[in-house]
N, C-alpha and C positions, 0 to 999 in steps of 0.2 A: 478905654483902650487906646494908645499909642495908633496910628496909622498906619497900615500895611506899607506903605508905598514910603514913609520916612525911615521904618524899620529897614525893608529893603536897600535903602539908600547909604543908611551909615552903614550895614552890617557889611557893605561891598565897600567902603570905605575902608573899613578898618581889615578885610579879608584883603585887599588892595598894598596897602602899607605893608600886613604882615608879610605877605609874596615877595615884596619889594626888598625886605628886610631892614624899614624903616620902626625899629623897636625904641629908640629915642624920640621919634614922633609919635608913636603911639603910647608912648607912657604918657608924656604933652598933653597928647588928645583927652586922656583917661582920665588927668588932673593927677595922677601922680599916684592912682586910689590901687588897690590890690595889689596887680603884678606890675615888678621894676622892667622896663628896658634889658637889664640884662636875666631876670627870670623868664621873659618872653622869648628872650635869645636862647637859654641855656633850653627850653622845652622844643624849643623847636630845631637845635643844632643836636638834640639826645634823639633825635629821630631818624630813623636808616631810609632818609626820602628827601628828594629834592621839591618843596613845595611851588606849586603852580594855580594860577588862576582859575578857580571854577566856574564851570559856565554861569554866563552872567544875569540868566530869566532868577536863577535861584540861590547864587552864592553860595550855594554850600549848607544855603538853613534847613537845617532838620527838623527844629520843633521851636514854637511860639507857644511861651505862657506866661498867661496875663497872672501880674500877684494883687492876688486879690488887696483891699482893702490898704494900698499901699498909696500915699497922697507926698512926691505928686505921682503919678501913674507911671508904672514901670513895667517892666517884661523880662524876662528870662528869653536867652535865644542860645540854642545848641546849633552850631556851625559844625557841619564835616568837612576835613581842607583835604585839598588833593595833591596829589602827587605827580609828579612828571614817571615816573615807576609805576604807580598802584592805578591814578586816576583817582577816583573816590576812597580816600584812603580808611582807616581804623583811628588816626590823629585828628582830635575833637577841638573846638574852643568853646567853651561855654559867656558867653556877656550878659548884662542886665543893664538894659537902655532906660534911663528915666527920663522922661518928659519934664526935667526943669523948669525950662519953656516951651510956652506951646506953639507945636508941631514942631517941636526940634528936640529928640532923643537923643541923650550924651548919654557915651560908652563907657562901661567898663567892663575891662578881659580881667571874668572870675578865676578862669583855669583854661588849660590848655593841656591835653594828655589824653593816652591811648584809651580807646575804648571798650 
């Protein structure tokens, strides 16, 4: 299993940029893997909310799971982002962090969309 406390670390990373509305770094970040810079744009400007930083103990992670039998060791993480309107909104990002290297989980945004 990936380590709580790396999880946490990139998940605010990458919930950080998104806020910021750095989608050309986070495609960078991602290696270029699922969603483009402007697919991450277009899901998150199709949303009727201005997104804001969620508190920072939990980023926004809803759920941690471990894929089994996955070498090198990965995770699935459901993020809730918030909204300057809503607070904790219904607009989700789901990632899957692999541990590459170890103790360093590189992102990628599978999806992002209502829940």
């Amino acid at each position: 299993m990936i380590d709580r406390a790396a999880i946490h670390h990139v998940v605010g990373i990458v919930v950080g940029l998104l806020v910021d509305g750095e989608y050309d770094v986070l495609e960078s970040l991602t290696r270029r893997e699922r969603l483009t810079a402007d697919e991450i744009r277009t899901a998150i400007d199709e949303y009727p909310g201005t997104l804001v930083h969620p508190p920072s103990e939990t980023w926004g992670i809803k759920d941690v799971i471990e894929l089994e039998n996955s070498e090198p060791p990965a995770v699935a993480v459901v993020v809730d982002l918030w909204t300057l309107e809503e607070g904790e909104s219904d607009l989700s990002m789901e990632l899957e962090l692999v541990e590459r290297y170890p103790g360093i989980p590189l992102p990628q945004i599978l999806n992002i969309h209502v829940m």
